[in-house]
C-alpha positions in Angstrom: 5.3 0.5 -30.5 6.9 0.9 -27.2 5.0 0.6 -23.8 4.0 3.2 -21.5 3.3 1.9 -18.5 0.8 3.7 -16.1 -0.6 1.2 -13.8 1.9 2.0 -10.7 -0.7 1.6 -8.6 -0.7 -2.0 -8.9 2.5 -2.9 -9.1 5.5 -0.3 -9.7 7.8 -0.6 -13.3 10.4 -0.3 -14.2 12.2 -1.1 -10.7 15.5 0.7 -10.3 18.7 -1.3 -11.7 20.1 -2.0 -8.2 16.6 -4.1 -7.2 17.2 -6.3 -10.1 21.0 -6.2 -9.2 20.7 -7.2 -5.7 18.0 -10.1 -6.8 20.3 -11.3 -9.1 23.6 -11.5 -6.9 21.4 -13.1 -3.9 19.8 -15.8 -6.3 23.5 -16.4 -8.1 26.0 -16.0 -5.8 24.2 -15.7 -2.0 21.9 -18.1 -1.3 21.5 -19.3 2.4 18.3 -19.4 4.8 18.3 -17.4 7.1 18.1 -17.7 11.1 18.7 -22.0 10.1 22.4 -22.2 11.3 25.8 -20.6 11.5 27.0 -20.9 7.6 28.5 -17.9 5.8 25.8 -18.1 3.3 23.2 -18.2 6.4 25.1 -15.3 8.2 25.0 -13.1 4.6 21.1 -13.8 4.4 20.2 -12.6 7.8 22.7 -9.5 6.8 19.8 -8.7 4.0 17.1 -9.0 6.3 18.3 -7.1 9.1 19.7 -4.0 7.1 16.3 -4.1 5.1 14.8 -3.8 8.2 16.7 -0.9 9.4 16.2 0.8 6.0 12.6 0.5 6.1 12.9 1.6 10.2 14.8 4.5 8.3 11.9 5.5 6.1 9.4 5.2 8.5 10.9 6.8 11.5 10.5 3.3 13.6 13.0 3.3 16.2 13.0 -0.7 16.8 13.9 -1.9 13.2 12.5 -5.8 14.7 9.5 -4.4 15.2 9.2 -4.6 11.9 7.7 -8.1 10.4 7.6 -9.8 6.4 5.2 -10.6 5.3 4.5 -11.5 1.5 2.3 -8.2 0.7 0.3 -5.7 2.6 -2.5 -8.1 2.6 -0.9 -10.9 4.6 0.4 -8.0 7.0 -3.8 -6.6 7.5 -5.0 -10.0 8.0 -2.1 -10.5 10.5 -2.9 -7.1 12.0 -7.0 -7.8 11.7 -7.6 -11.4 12.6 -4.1 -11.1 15.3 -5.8 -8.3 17.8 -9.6 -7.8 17.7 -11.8 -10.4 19.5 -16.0 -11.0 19.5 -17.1 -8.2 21.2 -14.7 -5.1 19.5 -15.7 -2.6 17.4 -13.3 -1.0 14.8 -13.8 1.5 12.4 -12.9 2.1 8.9 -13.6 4.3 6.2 -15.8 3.9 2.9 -13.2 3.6 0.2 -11.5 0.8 2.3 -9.3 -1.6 -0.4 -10.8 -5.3 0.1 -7.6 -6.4 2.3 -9.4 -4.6 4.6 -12.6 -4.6 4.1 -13.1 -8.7 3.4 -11.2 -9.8 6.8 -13.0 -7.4 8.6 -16.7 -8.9 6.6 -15.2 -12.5 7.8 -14.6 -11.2 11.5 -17.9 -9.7 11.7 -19.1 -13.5 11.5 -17.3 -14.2 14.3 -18.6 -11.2 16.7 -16.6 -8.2 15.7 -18.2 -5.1 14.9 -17.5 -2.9 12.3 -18.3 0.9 11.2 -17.2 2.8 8.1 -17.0 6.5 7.9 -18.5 7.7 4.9 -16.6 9.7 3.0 -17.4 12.4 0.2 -18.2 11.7 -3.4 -14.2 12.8 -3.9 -12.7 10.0 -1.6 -12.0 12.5 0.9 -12.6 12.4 4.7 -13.9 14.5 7.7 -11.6 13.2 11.0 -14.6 14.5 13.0 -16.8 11.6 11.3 -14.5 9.1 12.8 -14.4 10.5 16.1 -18.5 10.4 15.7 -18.2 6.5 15.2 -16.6 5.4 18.6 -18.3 3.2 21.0 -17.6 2.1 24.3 -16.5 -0.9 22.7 -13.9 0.3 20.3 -10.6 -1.1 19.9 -9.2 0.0 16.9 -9.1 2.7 14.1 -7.9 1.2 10.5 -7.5 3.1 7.9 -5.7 3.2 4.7 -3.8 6.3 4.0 -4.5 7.2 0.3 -7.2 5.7 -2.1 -6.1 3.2 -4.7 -8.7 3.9 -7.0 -8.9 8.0 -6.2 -5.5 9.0 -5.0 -7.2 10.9 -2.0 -5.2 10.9 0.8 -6.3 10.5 4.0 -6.2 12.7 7.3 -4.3 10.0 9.1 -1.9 12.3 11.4 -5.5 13.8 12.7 -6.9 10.2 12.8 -3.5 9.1 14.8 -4.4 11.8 17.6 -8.4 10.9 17.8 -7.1 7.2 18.5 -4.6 8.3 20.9 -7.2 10.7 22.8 -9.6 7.3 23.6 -6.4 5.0 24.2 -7.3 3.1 20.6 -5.1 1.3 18.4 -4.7 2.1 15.0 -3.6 0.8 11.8 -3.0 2.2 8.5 -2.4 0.4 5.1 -0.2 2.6 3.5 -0.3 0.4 0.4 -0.6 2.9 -1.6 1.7 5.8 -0.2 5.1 3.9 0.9 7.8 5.1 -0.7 5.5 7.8 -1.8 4.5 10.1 1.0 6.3 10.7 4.2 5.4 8.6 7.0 6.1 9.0 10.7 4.5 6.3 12.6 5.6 8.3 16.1 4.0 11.9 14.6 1.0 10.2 13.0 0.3 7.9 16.5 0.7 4.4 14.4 0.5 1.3 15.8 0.5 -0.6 13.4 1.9 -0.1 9.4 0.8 -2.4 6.8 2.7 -2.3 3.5 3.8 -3.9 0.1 7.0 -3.9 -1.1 6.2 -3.9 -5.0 4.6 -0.5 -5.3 5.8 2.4 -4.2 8.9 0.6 -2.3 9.9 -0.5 -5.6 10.6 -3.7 -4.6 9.3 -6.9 -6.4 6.6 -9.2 -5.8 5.9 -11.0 -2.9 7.4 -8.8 -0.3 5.5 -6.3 2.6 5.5 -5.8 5.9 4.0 -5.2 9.5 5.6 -2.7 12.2 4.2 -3.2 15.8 4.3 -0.9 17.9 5.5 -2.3 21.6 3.5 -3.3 23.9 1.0 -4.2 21.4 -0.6 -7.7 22.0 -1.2 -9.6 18.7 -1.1 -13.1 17.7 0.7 -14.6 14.8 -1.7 -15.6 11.5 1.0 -18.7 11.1 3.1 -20.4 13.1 6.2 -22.9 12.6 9.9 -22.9 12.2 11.9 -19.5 13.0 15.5 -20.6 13.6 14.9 -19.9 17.0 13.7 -21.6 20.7 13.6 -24.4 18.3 13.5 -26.9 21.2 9.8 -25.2 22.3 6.9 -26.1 20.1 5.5 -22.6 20.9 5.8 -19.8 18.8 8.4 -16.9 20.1 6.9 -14.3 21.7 9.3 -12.3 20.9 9.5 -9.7 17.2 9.8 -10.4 14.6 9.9 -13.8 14.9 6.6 -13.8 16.7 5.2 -13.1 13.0 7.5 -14.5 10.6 7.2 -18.2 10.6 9.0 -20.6 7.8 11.6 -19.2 5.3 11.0 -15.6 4.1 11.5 -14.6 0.7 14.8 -13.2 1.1 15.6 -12.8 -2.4 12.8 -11.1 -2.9 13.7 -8.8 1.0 17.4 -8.4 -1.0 15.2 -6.2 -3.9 12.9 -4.3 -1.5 15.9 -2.9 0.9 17.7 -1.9 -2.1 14.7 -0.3 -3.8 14.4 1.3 -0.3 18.2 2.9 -0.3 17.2 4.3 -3.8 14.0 6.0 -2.6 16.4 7.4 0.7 19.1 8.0 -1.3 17.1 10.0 -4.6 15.2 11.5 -1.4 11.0 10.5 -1.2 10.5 14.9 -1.6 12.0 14.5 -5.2 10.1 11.7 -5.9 6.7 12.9 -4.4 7.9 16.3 -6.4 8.0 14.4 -9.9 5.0 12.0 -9.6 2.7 15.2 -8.2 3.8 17.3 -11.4 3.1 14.6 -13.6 -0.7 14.2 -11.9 -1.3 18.0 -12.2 -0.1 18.0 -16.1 -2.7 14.5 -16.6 -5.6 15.7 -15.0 -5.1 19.7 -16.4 -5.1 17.3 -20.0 -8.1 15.0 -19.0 -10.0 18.3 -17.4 -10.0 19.5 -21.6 -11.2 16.9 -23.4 -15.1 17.0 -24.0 -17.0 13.7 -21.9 -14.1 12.4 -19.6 -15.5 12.1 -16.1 -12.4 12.7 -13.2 -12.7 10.9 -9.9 -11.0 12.5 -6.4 -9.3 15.8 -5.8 -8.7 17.8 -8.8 -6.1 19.1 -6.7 -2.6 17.2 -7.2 -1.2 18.5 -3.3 -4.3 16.1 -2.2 -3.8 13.1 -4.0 -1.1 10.5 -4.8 -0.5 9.6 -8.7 -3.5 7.7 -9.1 -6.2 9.4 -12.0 -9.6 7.1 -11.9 -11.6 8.5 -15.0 -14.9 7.1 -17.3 -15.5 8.5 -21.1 -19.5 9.0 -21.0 -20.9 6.2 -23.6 -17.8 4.3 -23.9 -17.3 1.4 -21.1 -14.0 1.5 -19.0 -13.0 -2.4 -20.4 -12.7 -0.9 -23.7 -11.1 2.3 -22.5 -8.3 0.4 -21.1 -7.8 -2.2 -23.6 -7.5 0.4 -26.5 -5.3 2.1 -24.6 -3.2 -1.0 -24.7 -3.6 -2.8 -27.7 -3.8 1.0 -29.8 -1.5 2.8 -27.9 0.9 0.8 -25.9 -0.5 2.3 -23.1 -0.7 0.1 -19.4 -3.9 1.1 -17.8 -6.4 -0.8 -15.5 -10.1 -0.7 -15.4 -13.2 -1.9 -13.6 -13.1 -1.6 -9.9 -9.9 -2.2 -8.4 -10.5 -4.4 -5.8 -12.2 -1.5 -4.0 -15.9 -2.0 -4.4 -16.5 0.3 -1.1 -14.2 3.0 -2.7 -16.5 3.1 -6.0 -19.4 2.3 -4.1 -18.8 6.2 -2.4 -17.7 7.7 -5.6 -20.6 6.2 -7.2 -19.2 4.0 -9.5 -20.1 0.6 -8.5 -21.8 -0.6 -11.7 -19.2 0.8 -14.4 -16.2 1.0 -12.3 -13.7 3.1 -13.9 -10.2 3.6 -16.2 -7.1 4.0 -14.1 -3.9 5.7 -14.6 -0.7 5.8 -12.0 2.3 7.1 -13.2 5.3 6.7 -11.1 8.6 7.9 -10.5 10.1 7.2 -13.8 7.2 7.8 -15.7 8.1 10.9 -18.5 6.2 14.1 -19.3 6.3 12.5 -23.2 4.4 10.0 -22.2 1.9 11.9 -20.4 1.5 14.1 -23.2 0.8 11.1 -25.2 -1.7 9.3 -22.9 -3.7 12.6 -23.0 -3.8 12.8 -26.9 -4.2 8.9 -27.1 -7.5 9.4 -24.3 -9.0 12.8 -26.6 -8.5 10.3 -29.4 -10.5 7.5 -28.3 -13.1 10.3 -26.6 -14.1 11.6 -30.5 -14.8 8.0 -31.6 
């Protein structure tokens, strides 16, 4: 029995042959640290990271690739983001189907004197810009949102969001965790200050890679500090990016993966590839929509979501949804709540959670077809 894998939304597979190529050579032939002396070696690793950077800056429409910081995912790059700007005193606002790497830093800096306001948004995931505008205080320093729903698919309003922050002279962030590689993203059109991402989902990079971009003139302070390859006389950390924010060796192995998985999604173009996963959304949900007791969470509409179908079978409990799937069907899935209990709180699925599917990019309509049949099968029994 072969595997189809629909759980993109957690991590992205298969990656394209040149991310496991460019891993491979790096780890085989390459090596080197980068920024720690004048080597070849050392010289062909800071080569990696730099055009990496500019292939991301690329994507994202950043003009100042070192604005652009690793991190090891997109949670590392909130936290950095989070805990790095707002002080006792400021208020930020969210929204209520906020992934945890949002919403726990921000429950740990509310300990310390930050405030904190969520949006609610409808029982679909989506959101009214107007109820985030309704949320800001005198006090308010930033807007932090992510820009589609891991567990829903909704995307969010974020260009609109982008211009309400810019209107009160706020900062805002977006975790675009889910939506990298996947839907266009201007940081200058959409007013971004700062752009939290992972490298091993829609960037098809691997594990262990992700990012910050800050905008300048942005004050934030660095989550770690230590060795950088450079002021190594001063025991202070650089001030300058993106040193400020990358202390001790990155994973550049891991960096050599994620730019080339980023040249494929430039190269194969991100329309085509928004094009293909949309389709295959449209064709799952049409399938689900037909088969008698299956619950759909989010949109039904495929234009307003990414590839990311959260469903329930009435009197069957997600657990077991997901591991027949697997164990009957060959069929990668993930259920109970995603590490979103905000997000299901909203939909109203806090105590059963939910069965999640996420096709991606290379994901087939065969296989679609077949997770629909293999879903109406386990629905009749």
């Amino acid at each position: 029995m072969g595997i189809i894998y629909l759980d993109n939304a957690a991590t992205s597979y298969p990656k394209p042959e040149c991310v496991y190529r460019a891993m491979d050579d790096f780890n085989r032939q390459m090596g080197g640290n980068p920024g720690r002396g004048a080597s070849r070696k050392t010289m062909n690793s800071n080569s990696i990271l730099l055009e990496t950077r500019e292939a991301l800056a690329s994507l994202f429409n950043i003009p100042d690739s070192t604005r652009i910081a690793f991190c090891l995912n997109v949670t590392e790059a909130l936290n950095t983001g989070l805990k790095g700007i707002l002080k006792p005193g400021d208020h930020v606002i969210t929204t209520s189907m906020e992934h945890n790497a949002i919403a726990r830093p921000l429950l740990s800096l509310t300990r310390r004197g930050v405030e904190w306001s969520t949006a609610k948004c409808s029982s679909d995931g989506s959101l009214d810009p107007d109820d985030i505008r309704r949320l800001i205080r005198h006090n308010t320093r930033m807007i932090c949102v992510l820009h589609a729903s891991n567990v829903t698919g909704t995307i969010m309003p974020i260009r609109e969001i982008g211009i309400i922050a810019k209107e009160h002279d706020l900062l805002f962030m977006v975790d675009s965790a889910q939506t990298a590689g996947v839907l266009p993203l201007d940081v200058a059109e959409c007013h971004i200050d700062l752009l939290a991402f992972t490298g091993h989902k829609g960037l098809l990079g691997p594990q262990g890679t992700g990012g910050l971009y800050v905008r300048p003139v942005v004050d934030i302070e660095p989550l770690k500090e230590g060795g950088t390859g450079s002021l190594s006389e001063e025991l202070t950390q650089p001030a300058f990016m993106p040193d400020h924010l990358e202390a001790g060796t990155p994973n550049t192995p891991g960096i050599a993966g994620l730019g080339a998985g980023v040249e494929f999604i430039l190269s194969t173009g991100l329309e085509n590839i928004r094009s293909h996963e949309r389709r295959l959304t449209e064709v799952l949900i049409r399938g689900l929509q037909g088969i008698d007791g299956v619950n759909i969470y989010g949109p039904l509409d495929a234009d307003q979501r990414t590839a990311v179908v959260a469903f329930n079978i009435e009197g069957i409990d997600c657990g077991e949804v997901s591991m027949r799937l697997d164990h009957e069907y060959g069929i990668v899935s993930r259920s109970g709540l995603h590490c979103a209990p905000l997000a299901h709180r909203t939909l109203g699925t806090l105590r059963q959670g939910a069965c999640r599917l996420s096709p991606g990019y290379f994901s087939t309509d065969i296989e679609i077809e077949k997770v629909i049949q293999a879903v109406h099968t386990i629905a009749r029994t």
